[in-house]
FIVODREN-689753 format. One record per residue (C-alpha): residue in three letters; x negated, y negated, z negated. Coordinates in Angstrom, 3 decimals. Each point is the difference from the previous one (the first is absolute). Layout:
<vexzas>
{vexza 'ala' {X Y Z}}
...
</vexzas>
This chain:
<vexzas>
{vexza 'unk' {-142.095 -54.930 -88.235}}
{vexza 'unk' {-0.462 -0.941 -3.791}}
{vexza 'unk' {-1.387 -3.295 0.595}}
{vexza 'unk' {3.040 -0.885 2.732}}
{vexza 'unk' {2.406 1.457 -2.722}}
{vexza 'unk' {-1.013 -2.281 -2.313}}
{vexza 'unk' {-0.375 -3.102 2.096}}
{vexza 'unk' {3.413 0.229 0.906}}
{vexza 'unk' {1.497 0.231 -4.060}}
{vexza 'unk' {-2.337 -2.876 -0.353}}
{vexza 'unk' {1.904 -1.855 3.079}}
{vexza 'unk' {3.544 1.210 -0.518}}
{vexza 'unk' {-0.940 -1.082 -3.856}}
{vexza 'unk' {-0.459 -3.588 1.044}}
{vexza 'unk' {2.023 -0.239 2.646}}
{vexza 'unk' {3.055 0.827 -2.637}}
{vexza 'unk' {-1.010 -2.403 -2.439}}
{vexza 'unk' {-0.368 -2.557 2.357}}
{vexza 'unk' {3.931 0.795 0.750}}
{vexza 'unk' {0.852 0.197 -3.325}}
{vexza 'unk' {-1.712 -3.251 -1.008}}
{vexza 'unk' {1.696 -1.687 2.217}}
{vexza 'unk' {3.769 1.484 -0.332}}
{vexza 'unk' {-0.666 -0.650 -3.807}}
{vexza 'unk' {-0.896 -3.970 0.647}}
{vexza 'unk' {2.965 -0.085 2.544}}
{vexza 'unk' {2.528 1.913 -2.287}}
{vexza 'unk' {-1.310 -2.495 -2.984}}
{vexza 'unk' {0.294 -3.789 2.326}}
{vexza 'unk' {3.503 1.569 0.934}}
{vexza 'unk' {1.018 0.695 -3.733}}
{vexza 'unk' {-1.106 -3.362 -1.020}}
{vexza 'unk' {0.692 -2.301 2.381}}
{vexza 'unk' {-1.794 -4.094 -0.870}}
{vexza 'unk' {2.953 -1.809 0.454}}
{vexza 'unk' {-0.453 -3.955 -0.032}}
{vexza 'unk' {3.606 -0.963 0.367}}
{vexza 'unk' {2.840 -0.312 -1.968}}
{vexza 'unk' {4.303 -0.182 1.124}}
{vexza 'unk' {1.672 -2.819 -1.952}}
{vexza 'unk' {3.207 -0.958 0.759}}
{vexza 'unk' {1.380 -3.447 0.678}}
{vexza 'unk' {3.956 -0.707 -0.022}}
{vexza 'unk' {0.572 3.463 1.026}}
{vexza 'unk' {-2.868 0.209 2.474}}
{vexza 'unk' {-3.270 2.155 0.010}}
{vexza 'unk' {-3.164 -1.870 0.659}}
{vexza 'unk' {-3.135 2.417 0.522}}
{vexza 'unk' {-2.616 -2.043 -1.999}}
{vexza 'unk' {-3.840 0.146 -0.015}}
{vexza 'unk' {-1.379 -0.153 -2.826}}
{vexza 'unk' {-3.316 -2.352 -1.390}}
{vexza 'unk' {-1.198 0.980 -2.553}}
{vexza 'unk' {-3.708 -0.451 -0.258}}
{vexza 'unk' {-1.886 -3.494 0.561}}
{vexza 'unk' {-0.761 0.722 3.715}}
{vexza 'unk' {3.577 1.455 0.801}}
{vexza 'unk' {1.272 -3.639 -1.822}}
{vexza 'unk' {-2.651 -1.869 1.854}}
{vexza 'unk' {0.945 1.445 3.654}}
{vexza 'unk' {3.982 0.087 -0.519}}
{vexza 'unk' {1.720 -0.377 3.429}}
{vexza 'unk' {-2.862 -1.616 1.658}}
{vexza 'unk' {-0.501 0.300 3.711}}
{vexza 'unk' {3.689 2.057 -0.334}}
{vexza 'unk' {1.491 -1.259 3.403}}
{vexza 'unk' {3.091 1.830 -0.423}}
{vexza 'unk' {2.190 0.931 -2.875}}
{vexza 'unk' {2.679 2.406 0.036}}
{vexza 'unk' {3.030 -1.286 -0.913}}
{vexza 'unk' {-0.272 2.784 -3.286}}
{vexza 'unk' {-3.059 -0.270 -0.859}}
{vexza 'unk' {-2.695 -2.598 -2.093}}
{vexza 'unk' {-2.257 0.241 -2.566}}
{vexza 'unk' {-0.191 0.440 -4.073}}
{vexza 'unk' {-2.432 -2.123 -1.931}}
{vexza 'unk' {-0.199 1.896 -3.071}}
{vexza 'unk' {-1.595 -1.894 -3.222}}
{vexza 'unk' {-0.685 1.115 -3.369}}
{vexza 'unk' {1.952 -3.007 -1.701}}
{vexza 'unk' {2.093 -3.012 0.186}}
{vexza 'unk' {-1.922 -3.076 1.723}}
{vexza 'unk' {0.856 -2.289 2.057}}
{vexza 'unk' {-0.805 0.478 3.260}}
{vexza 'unk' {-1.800 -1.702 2.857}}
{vexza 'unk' {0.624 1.204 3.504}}
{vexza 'unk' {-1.623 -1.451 3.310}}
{vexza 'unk' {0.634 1.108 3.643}}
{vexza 'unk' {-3.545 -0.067 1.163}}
{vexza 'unk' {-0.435 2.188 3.123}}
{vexza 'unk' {3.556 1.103 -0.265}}
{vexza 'unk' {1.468 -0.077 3.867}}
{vexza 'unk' {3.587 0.419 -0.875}}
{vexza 'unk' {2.039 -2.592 -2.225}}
{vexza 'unk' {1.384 1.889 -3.040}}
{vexza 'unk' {2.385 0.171 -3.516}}
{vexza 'unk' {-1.684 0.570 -3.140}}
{vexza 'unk' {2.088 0.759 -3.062}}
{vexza 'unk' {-1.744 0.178 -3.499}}
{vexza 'unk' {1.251 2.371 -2.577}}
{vexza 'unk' {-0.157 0.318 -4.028}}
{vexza 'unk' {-0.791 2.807 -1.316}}
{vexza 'unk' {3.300 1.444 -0.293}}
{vexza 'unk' {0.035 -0.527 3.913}}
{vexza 'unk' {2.128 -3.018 -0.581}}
{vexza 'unk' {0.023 -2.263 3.176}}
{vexza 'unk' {-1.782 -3.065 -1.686}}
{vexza 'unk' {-0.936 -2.396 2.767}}
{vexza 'unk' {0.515 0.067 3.937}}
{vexza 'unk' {-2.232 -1.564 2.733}}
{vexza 'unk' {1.817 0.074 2.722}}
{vexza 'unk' {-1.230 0.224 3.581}}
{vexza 'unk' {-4.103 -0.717 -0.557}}
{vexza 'unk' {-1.519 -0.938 2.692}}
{vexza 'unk' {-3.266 1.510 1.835}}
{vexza 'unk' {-3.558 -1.498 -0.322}}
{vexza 'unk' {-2.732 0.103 2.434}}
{vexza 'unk' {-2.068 -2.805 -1.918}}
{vexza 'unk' {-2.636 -0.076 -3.053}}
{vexza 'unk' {2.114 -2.103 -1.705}}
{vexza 'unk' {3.667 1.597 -0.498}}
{vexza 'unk' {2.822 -1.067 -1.859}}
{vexza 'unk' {0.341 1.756 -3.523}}
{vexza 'unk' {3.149 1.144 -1.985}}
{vexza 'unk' {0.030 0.508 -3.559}}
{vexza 'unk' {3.182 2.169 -1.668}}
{vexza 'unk' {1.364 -0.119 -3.507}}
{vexza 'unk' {-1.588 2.623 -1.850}}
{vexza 'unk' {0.031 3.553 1.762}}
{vexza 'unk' {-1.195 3.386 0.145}}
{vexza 'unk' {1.260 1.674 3.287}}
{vexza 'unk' {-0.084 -2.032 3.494}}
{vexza 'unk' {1.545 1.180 2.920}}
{vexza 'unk' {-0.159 -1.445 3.509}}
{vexza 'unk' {2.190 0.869 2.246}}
{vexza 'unk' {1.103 -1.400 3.880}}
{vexza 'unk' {0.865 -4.055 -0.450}}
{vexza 'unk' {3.475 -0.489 -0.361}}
{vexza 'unk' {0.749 3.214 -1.160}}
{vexza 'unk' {0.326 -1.241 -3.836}}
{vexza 'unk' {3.369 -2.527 1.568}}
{vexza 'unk' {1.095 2.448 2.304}}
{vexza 'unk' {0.855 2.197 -3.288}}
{vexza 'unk' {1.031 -2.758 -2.024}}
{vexza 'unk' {-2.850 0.856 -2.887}}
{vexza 'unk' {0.004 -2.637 -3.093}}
{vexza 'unk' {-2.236 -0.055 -2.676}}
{vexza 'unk' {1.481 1.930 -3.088}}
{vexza 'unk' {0.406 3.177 1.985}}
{vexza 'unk' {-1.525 3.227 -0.375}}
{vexza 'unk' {-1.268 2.063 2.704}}
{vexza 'unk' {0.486 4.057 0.073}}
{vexza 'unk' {-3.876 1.287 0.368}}
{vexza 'unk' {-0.245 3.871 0.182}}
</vexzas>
């Protein structure tokens, strides 16, 4: 009777901090949730960005994206002021890409970019920049953006 006694502490032992292992590592992913996007808002409306930050996330952007919300797009994220060269290689959807300072200052505008299936793909090169953010092509004219303004980012 002993040995069953202590068999079952040594189960209900483990079994407990196998539960409490893993409430602890769900209670800690909920508390601190990765987020990768970011809300910035153009002329009054709220575009749901992702954001790419590291050389991979900048090297995929919206590749193989086939559809865009009409809110959402991406954040390229850079650690200064460059200038800027952009291609559409294995993008499938056509899109806007406006460069920003670094006081999120609408510097340059490339408007409606066009997809590229091929090894050799068109380029575009901005004025010098330090956020990028491509959104659905003509979406930049559709909201009237010009370079000199500055977009809201939360």
């Amino acid at each position: 009777m002993r040995c069953n006694m202590k068999k079952f502490t040594t189960i209900f032992f483990i079994i407990t901090l196998v539960i409490l292992t893993v409430l602890l590592i769900f209670l800690y992913a909920n508390e601190n949730p990765k987020t990768n996007t970011i809300e910035i808002k153009i002329k009054n409306q709220t575009f749901v960005l992702e954001k790419a930050v590291s050389s991979e996330e900048k090297a995929k952007g919206l590749m193989y994206v086939k559809q865009l919300e009409e809110n959402k797009g991406m954040i390229f994220i850079f650690e200064d002021e460059q200038p800027r060269t952009f291609w559409m290689k294995n993008t499938l959807i056509p899109l806007d890409i406006i460069f920003l300072d670094e006081n999120k200052k609408i510097v340059d505008i490339n408007h409606n970019f066009q997809p590229c299936d091929e090894e050799l793909c068109e380029t575009y090169t901005s004025k010098p920049a330090m956020y990028v953010i491509e959104i659905n092509a003509g979406l930049s004219e559709k909201l009237n953006l010009s370079e000199g303004e500055i977009i809201e980012v939360d």
